[in-house]
N, C-alpha and C positions, 0 to 999 in steps of 0.2 A: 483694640480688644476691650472687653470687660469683662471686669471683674466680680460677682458677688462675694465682696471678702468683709463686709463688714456690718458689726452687730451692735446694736443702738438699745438703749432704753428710751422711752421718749419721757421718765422720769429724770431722767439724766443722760442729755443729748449722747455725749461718747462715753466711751469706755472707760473704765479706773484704770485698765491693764490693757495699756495701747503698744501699736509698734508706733517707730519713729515717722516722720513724715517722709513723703516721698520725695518732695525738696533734699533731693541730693546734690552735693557739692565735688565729691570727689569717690574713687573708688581705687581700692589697690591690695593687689597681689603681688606678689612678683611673675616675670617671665622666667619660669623653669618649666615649662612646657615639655621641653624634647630633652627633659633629663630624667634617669632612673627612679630616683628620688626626689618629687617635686613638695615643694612647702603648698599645704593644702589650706593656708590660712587669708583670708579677704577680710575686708571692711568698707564701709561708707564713712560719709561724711558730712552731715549737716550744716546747717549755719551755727552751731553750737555744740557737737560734741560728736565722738566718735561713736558710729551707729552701727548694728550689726552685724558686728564679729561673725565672718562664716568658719565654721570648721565641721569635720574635715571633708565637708563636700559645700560649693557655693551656692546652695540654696539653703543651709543648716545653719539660721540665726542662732547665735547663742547669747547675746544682751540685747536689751530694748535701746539700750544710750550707756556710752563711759564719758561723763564728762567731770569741770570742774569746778569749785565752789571756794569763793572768799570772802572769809569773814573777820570784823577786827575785834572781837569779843565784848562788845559794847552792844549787838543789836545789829549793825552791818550784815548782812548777810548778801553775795553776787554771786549767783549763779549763772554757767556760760552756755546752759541750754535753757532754751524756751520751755515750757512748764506745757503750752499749749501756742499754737502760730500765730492765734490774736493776743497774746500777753507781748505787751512790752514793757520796755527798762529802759536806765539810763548807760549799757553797756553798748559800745560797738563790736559786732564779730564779725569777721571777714575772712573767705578761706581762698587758699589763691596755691598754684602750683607752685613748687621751690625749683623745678628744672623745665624747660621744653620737650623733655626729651625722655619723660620717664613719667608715669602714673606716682609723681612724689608730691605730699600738700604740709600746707602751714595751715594751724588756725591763728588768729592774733585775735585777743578780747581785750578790749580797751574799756574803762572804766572811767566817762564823761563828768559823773554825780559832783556836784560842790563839795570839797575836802575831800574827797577820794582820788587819788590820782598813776594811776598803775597799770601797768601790762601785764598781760600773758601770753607766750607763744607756746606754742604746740605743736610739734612737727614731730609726722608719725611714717612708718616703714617698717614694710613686714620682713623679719629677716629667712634669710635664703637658707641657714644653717641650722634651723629650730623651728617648733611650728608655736611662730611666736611674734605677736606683734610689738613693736618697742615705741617706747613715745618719750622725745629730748621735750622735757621742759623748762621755760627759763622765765622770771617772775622778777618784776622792777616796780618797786614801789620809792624809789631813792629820793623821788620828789613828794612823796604824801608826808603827811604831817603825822601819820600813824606807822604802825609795824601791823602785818597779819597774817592768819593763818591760811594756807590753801591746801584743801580736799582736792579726792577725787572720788565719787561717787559712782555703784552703776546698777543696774535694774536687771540681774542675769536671767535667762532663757535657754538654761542648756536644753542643747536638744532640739532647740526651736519651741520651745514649752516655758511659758514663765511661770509655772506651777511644777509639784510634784520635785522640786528643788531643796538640796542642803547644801546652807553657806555658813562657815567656818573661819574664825581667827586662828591663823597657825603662827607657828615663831616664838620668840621671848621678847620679855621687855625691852620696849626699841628696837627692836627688829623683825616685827610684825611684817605676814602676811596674807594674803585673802585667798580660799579655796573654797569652789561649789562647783556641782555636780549633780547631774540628774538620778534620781532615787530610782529609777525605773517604776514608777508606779503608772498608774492608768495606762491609754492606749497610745499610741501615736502612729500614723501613714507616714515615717519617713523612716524607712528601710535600708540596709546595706544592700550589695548582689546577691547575698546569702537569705537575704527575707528576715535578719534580724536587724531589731529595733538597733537605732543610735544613742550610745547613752556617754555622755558629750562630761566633760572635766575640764575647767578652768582653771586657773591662777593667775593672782595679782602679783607682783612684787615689785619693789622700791629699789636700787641703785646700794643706796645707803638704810633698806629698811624702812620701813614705817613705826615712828612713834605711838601711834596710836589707830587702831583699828576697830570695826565694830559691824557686828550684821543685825538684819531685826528682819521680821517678820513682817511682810506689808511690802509695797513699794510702788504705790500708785505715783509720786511724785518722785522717790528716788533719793529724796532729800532723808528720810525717816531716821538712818541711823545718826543724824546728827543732830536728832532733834528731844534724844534722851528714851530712854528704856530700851536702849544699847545692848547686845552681849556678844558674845564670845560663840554663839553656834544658834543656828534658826533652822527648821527643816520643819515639812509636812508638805500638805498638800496645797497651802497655799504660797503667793509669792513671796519673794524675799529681796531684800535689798544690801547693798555693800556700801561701807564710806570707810576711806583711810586717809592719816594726814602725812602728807611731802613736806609739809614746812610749817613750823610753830613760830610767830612773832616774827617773820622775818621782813626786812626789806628789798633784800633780792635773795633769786635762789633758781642754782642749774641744778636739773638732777635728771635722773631718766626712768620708767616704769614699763615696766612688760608684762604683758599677758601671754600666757602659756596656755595650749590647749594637748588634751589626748582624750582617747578613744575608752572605752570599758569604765566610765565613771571614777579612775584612777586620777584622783587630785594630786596626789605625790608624782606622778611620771608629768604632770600639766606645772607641779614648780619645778620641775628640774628644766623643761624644756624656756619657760617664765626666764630662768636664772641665767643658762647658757646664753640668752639675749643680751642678757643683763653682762654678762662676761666678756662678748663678745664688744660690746660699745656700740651708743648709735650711731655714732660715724662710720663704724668699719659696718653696719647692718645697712645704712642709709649707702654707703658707696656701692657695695655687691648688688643694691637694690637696682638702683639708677642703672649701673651697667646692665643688667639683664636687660631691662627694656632698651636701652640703646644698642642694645646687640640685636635684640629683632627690628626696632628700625631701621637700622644699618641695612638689612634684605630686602627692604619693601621697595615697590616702585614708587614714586613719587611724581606725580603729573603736574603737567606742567603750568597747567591751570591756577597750583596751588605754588609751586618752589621758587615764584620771584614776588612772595609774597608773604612776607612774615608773617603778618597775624592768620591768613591762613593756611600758611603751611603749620605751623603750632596745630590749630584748629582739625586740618588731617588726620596729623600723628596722633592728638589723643582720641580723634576716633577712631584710630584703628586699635589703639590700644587697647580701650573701651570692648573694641569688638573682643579681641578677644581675652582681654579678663572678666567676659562675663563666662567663659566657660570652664566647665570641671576640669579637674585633673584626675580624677577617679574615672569619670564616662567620659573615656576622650570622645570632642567634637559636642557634646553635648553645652549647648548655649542657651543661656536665659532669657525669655524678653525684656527682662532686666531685672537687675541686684535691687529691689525697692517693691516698698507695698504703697502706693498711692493710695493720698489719702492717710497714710498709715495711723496718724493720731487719732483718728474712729473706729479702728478695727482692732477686736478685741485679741490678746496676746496670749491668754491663757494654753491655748492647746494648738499645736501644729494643724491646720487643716487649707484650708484656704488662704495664703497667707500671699495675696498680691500677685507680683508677674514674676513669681521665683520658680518656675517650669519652665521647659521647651514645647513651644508649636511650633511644628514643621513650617508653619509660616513665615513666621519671623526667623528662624533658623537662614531659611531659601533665601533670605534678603542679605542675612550674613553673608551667605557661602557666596551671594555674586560679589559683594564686597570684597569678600577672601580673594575672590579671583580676581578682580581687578586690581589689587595691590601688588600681586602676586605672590600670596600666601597662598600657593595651590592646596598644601600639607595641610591646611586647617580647612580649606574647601571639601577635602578629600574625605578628613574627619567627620565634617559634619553630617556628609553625604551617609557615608557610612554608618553614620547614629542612628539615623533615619531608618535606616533599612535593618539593623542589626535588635536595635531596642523599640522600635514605635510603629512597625509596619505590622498590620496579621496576617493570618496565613487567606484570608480573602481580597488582600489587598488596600482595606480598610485602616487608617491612619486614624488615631482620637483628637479629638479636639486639642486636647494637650493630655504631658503625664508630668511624673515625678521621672528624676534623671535617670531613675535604674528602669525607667520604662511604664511603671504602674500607670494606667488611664487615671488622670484627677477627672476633668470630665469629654464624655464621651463624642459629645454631639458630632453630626455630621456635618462636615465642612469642607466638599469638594474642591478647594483650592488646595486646604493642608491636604488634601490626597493627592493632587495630580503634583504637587512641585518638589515632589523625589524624584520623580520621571525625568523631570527636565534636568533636576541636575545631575544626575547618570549623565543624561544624555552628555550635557556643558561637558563636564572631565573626561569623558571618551572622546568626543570629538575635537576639542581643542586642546586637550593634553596628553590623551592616549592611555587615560586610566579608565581602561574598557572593564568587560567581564572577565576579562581571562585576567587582570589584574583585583579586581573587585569580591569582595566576600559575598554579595548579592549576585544573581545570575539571572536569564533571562525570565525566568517562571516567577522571579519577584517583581520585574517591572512588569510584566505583562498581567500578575494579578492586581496592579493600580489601574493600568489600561481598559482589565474589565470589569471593576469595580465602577469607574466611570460612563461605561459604557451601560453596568445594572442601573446606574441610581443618578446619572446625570438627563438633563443639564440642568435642572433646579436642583438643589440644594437645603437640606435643613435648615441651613445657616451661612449668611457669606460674609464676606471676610472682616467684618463688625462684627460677625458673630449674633448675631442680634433676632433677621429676617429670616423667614423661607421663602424663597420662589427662585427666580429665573434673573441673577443677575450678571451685567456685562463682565466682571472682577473676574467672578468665578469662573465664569462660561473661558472666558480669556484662556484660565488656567490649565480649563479642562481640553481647550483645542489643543493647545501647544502639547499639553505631556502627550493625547492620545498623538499628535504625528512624530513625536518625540518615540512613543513604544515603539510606531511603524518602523522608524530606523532601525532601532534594535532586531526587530523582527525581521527587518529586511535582510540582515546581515548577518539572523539564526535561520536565515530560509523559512519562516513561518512565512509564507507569501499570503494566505488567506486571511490570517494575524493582521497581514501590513496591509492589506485589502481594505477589511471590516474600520480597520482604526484611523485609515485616511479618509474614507470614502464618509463617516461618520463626522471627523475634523473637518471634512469640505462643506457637511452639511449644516452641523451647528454655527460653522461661520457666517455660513446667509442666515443663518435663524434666529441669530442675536438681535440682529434687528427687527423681526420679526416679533420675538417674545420680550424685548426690551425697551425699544424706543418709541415711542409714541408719535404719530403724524394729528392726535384731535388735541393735545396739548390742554392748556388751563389758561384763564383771562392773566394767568403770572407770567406764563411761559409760552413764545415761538414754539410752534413746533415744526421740523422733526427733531425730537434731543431724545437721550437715551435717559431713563428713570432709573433712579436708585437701584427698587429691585421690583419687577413684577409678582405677585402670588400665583396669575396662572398663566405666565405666558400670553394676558392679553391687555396689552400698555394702553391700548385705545378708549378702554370698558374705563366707566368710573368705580374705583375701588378702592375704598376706605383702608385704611392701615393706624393702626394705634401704634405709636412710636414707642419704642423699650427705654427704660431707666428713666418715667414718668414723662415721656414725651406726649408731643398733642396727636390727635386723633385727623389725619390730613388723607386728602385724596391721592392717591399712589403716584398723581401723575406730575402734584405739586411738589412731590420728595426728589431735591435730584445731588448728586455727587458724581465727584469726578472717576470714576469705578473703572468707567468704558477705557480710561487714556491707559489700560492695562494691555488692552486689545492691541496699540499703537505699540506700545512697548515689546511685546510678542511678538511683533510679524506679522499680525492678522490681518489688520488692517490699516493701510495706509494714512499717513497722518493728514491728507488733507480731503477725507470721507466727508461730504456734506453732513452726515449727521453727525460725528465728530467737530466738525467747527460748530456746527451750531450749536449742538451742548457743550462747547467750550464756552460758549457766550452767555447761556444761561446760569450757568456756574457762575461765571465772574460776578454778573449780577445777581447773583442769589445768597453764594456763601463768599464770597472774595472777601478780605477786609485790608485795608494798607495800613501797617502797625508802621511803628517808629524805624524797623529795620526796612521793611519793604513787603511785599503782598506774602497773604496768608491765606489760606483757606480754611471752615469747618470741614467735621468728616462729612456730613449733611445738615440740611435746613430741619430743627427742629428735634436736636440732638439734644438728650438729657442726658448725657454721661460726662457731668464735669461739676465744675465747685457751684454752689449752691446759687440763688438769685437773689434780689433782696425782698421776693417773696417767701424767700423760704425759712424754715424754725429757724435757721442761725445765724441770718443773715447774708449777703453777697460776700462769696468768697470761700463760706464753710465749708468744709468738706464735705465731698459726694459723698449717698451710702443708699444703699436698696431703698430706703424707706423714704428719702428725701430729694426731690425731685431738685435737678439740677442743670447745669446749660454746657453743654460740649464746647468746647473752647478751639481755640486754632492749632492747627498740626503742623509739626514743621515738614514734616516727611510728603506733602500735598505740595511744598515749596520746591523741594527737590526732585517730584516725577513732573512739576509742569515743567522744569529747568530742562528734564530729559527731552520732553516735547517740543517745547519750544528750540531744541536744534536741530531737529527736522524739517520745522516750518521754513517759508522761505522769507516771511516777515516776520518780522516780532517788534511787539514794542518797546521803549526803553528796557520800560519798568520790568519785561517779563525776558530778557535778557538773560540765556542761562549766566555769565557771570554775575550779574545783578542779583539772581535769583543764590546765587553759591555765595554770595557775599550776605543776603540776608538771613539765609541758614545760619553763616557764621556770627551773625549779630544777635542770634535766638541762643547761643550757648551761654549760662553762668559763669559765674567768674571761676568756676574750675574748670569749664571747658567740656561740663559734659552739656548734652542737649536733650529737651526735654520730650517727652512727650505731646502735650499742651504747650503753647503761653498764654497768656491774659490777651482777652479781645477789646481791651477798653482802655479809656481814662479815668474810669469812678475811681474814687478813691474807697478802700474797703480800709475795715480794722484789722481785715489781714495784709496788708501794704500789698496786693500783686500790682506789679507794675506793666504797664501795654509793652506790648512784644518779649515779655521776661516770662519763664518757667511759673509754674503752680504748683500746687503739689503734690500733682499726678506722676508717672514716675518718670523718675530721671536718675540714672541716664536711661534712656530707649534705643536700645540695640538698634533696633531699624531705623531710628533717627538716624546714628551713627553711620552704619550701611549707607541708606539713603545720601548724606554728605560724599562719602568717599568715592558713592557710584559717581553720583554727579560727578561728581574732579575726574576721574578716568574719561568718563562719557564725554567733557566737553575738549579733550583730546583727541577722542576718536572721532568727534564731530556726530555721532549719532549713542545711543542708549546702548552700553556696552550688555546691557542683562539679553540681546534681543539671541533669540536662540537661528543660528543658520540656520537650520534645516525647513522651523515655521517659516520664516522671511520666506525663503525660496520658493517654497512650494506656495506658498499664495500668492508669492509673485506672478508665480508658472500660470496662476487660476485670474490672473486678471483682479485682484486683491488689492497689488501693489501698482495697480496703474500701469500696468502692462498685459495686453493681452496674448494669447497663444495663439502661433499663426495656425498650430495644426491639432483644432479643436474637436474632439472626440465626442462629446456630448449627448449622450443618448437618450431618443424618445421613449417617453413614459407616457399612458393612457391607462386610467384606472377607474373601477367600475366598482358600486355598494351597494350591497345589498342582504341587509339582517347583517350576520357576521361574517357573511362571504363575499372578499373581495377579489375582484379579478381583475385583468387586465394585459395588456401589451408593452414591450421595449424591446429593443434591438439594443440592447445592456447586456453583457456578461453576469450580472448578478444583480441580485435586488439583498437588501441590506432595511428591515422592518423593525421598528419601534414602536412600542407599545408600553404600556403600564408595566407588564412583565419586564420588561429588557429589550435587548436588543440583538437579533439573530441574524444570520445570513441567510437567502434562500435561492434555491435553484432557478434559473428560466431554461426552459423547454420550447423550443421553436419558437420564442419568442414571444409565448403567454405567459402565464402565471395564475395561480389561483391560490388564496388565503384565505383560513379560517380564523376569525377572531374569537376569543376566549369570552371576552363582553362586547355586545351589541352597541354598547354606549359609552366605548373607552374610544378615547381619540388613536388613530394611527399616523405614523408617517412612514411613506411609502420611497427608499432611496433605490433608483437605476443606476448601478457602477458599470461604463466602462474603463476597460484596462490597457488597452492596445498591449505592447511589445514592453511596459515601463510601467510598474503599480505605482510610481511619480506624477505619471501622466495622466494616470483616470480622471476622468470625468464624472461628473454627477447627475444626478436630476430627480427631484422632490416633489412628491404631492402628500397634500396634508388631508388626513379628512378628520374632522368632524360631525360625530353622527346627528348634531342640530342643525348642522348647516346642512348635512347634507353631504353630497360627492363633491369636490372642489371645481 
């Protein structure tokens, strides 16, 4: 996906008032999911400090960074967060899980510099009892030749707003502590169920107090209040910063600190909740932590691909975990494309609006919920389904591009894949769990208004599933066959027979006509042809047709653009994995976007992808962060690694290298040392001044839900020996149609002869129905002894002309197509 999330001066490349970057290390909530009272409190984790506090919904930042700071009052100054990703120090920070078996992390910052000599660890969990995160810290300076002080600093954003903020020293002498809260001033888009704003209340507190505390007004680096003109209360319209000290002149020092959060800008209810953490100890918050999540491990399946395999079985679990701590507990089943703003250190903080991949698309959701179901987490499949249909469907059948959790459209665009893949998963839960309509809060008149939504506005598309193009591509098309034979089921089995008619007989059609409006047979002096292209603009792959690539891509002929889209086809049902045009744009893929990093093969999302970190043609150099203005280079996917792994267990050959466990092994080599996986890795060896290294994360976001998903499908899939996402019902019926490499011995197929002339077309079939497309839509229409006749609305709108028969079985129908165009003429 992409994001326009971020705002640049080109006076001064980023922003004063950033979020964090999207280099995520860790992510944690607890598992209290399926209890009355769940702790609505998250966070991330960088390579230097605690990032993002959500409360009390998981998309509601409430700090830019909590991290910490050592100084020996001489001039020393260390801090454990990066200021910006190309600054460096002489600190090492490393963040690394404390259990297998539970979304629990360490930070450790080591201090290398000559006569500095000291640790710090940091180990954080949210507790289950308060809505409260708590963090053990322990500090060893026992071999430096000095004593020092350590902060902790942080850059608050109640609200998801790092403006419109007041932050407050509370407490008495030596027992200080930090309260801020959002003023409710200006506007904000992040709303409760009720359509009122969030106005979000924090608290700091110390174990034993804080000595010394202080807020100030400002907080572009976060450092401010320690840097003098200090007070006791900051508030307005602009931002504000916190620093309080845990330890004065010390050489070692254990102690613990919590952050308390609540609802109605009440700082007093946010320390009491702070405090109760603090009461409760981190050990006993850290232990109740871990067991939740080992408690939902304990249910999951575990394949077998992954269980005689340490590192990745580890690798699994915290994807599954992942998956689901990226969703609310407010809007059950509602799941984020992930907890992180990529990029985030260029995109400005000031005001909740655009703030990364902290929404749900139906798209990335559908990857979850086959995830869900392959682990067998049906409850969370069930969920997510439900979200779909409950919050983000309209009453036309029409699905937005993405929303905010309670549903509001962020934006709108049309993207026929997010509309057809609620379809399917209805379908997946009825059929293979038996959570049909008569269990389901959605009924048939809501699948059936995605069916014909698809049916108004398919098979091109606004936008496909890069979000990016319009026209006619294999991704979407994929999406749109399976839900519509997906509705016909349902249909089938509410007796709408003419429903399951229109919807199959329309799936029979657009599956010959992907290639058709997709694949090219005149190809380019780059590429063999027949392969399938990116995405066509009008359905015609053969015509030279320029496309200017988004997020400052090059201006390339449509037929040079190609990505792996179509292997979606494969995965669906539709078409058989070893379709001559399928191998051959498997070939021109390897050759075009392939790269073999340090773990093993990667792919771009396409050739000539400008949605990634900068070039070293660009203002900031190779590495900088993308941003609308600043043309940049798409980088490698990991989730391209895991649908070839699918593919590749179909085929009957494969090479080493493309070996689904080869391929699930390199997946597992693309996750950080916290074990989430990225969006991106790095496609090179250069060296940049931001260190990304070949096959490691960027700072696009991590973790990526569908990364996640993608891992987990794979480990199911290569147990089941084929792509567990593939929906029966598509498989079968294109099997039935000669699809899957089998043909039908008792073939029904009926003659079609058709005639143009002005807007009036006519013609003959021995078809039970004709089934027409047009600009308009798409209708059924009667034959009469076996003629027909149609009126066209415009003389020079292209038609397609479907003959369905049906025999005894609307399974069985048959097809047959004539296309006209009014420049070509009568076909």
């Amino acid at each position: 996906m992409t994001t326009p999330n971020s705002t640049h001066d080109d006076s001064n490349r980023f922003p004063t008032v950033s979020w964090a970057s999207g280099e995520t290390y860790g992510l944690e909530t607890p598992h209290d999911y399926d209890t009355e009272d769940p702790t609505r409190v998250w966070c991330t984790l960088t390579d230097g400090a605690i990032t993002e506090p959500r409360f009390p919904r998981v998309d509601v930042m409430n700090l830019r960074t909590l991290s910490f700071v050592v100084t020996d009052g001489d001039g020393y100054v260390a801090r454990t967060s990066r200021p910006t990703q190309r600054a460096t120090d002489t600190l090492e920070r490393t963040v690394t899980p404390t259990a297998d078996d539970a979304l629990v992390y360490e930070h450790r910052f080591r201090e290398t510099a000559a006569g500095h000599d000291w640790t710090l660890t940091v180990e954080t969990a949210v507790d289950t009892e308060s809505e409260a995160l708590c963090c053990s810290l322990v500090f060893d300076a026992a071999n430096a030749p000095t004593e020092y002080d350590v902060y902790v600093v942080g850059q608050p954003t109640p609200s998801a707003r790092g403006v419109h903020t007041r932050a407050e020293r509370v407490g008495d002498t030596d027992d200080y502590g930090l309260a801020v809260s959002d003023t409710g001033g200006g506007s904000t888009v992040i709303h409760d169920q009720d359509g009122e704003p969030y106005r979000v209340a924090l608290a700091l507190e110390a174990a034993d107090g804080f000595d010394w505390a202080a807020v100030r007004e400002g907080g572009e680096n976060g450092m401010e209040p320690l840097e003098g003109d200090a007070g006791a209360a900051a508030s307005g319209e602009e931002i504000v910063s916190f620093g309080a000290r845990v330890g004065r002149s010390v050489a070692a020092l254990e102690t613990e600190v919590a952050l308390g959060f609540a609802t109605d800008a009440d700082v007093d209810a946010a320390r009491v909740e702070a405090t109760r953490a603090l009461e409760r100890g981190f050990e006993t918050i850290r232990e109740d932590y871990v067991d939740s999540w080992q408690s939902y491990l304990a249910d999951l399946d575990v394949p077998a691909s992954v269980a005689d395999d340490p590192d990745r079985r580890v690798q699994y679990d915290f994807a599954a975990m992942t998956l689901k701590a990226v969703e609310d507990k407010t809007f059950v089943g509602a799941g984020l494309a992930s907890p992180s703003v990529p990029w985030g250190t260029g995109v400005e903080a000031t005001e909740a609006a655009d703030y990364g991949y902290n929404f749900v698309w139906s798209r990335d959701l559908y990857q979850v919920s086959t995830a869900f179901e392959a682990m067998g987490d049906v409850e969370s499949a069930i969920d997510a389904t439900e979200y779909l249909f409950r919050y983000q469907i309209e009453d036309d059948g029409f699905l937005p591009q993405n929303t905010y959790l309670e549903g509001t459209t962020r934006w709108g665009g049309e993207q026929l894949d997010n509309v057809s893949f609620p379809a399917v998963m209805a379908y997946q839960l009825a059929n293979r769990h038996g959570y049909g309509l008569d269990r389901a809060s959605y009924d048939y008149e809501d699948v059936r208004s995605i069916a014909e939504y698809i049916l108004r506005s398919g098979p091109d598309s606004e936008q496909e599933r890069w979000e990016e193009e319009a026209g006619y591509s294999p991704s979407t098309i994929a999406a749109e066959v399976a839900a519509l034979v997906c509705a016909a089921w349902f249909a089938d089995r509410e007796g709408a027979d003419e429903d399951a008619i229109r919807y199959l007989a329309v799936a029979d059609d657009w599956s010959r006509g992907v290639e058709e409006w997709c694949a090219t047979d005149s190809g380019t002096e780059e590429h063999d042809a027949p392969y399938y292209v990116r995405v066509s603009a009008d359905g015609r792959p053969d015509e030279a047709s320029e496309r200017t690539l988004a997020n400052g891509g090059p201006t390339l002929d449509e037929r040079e653009i190609v990505d792996a889209g179509f292997l979606e086809l494969v995965r669906l049902g539709i078409v058989p994995w070893d379709d001559e045009v399928v191998r051959n744009s498997l070939a021109v893929v390897d050759g075009t976007i392939r790269v073999d990093t340090p773990h093993g093969p990667a792919w771009y999302r396409y050739n000539g992808d400008g949605y990634g970190e900068q070039t070293a043609d660009g203002p900031d150099g190779s590495g900088a962060p993308w941003s609308l203005t600043h043309e940049g280079k798409g980088r490698l996917w990991p989730i391209f690694t895991g649908e070839r792994g699918e593919y590749e267990l179909l085929a009957d050959e494969t090479d080493a290298d493309l070996e689904p466990e080869a391929l699930l092994e390199t997946m597992t080599g693309f996750a950080n040392s916290g074990r989430m996986l990225p969006e991106q890795v790095w496609d090179g060896e250069e060296t940049t001044e931001f260190s990304w290294t070949f096959g490691s994360g960027t700072a696009a976001a991590t973790p990526l839900a569908w990364s996640c998903a993608q891992y987990v499908r794979l480990a199911h899939s290569m147990d089941a020996g084929r792509p567990v996402e593939t929906p029966e019902i598509v498989a079968d019926f294109f099997r039935e149609r000669g699809r899957q490499s089998r043909t039908s011995s008792d073939s029904i197929t009926p003659t079609l002869e058709v005639e143009i002339d002005g807007k009036t077309v006519s013609g003959t079939t021995d078809g039970d129905y004709l089934v027409v497309q047009t600009d308009a839509g798409i209708e059924t229409r009667a034959v009469t002894n076996g003629r027909f006749s149609l009126e066209k609305d415009n003389a020079l709108s292209p038609m397609r002309v479907v003959a369905v028969s049906v025999g005894e079985d609307v399974w069985a129908l048959e097809t047959a197509t004539e296309v006209l165009r009014p420049e070509r003429g009568a076909p």
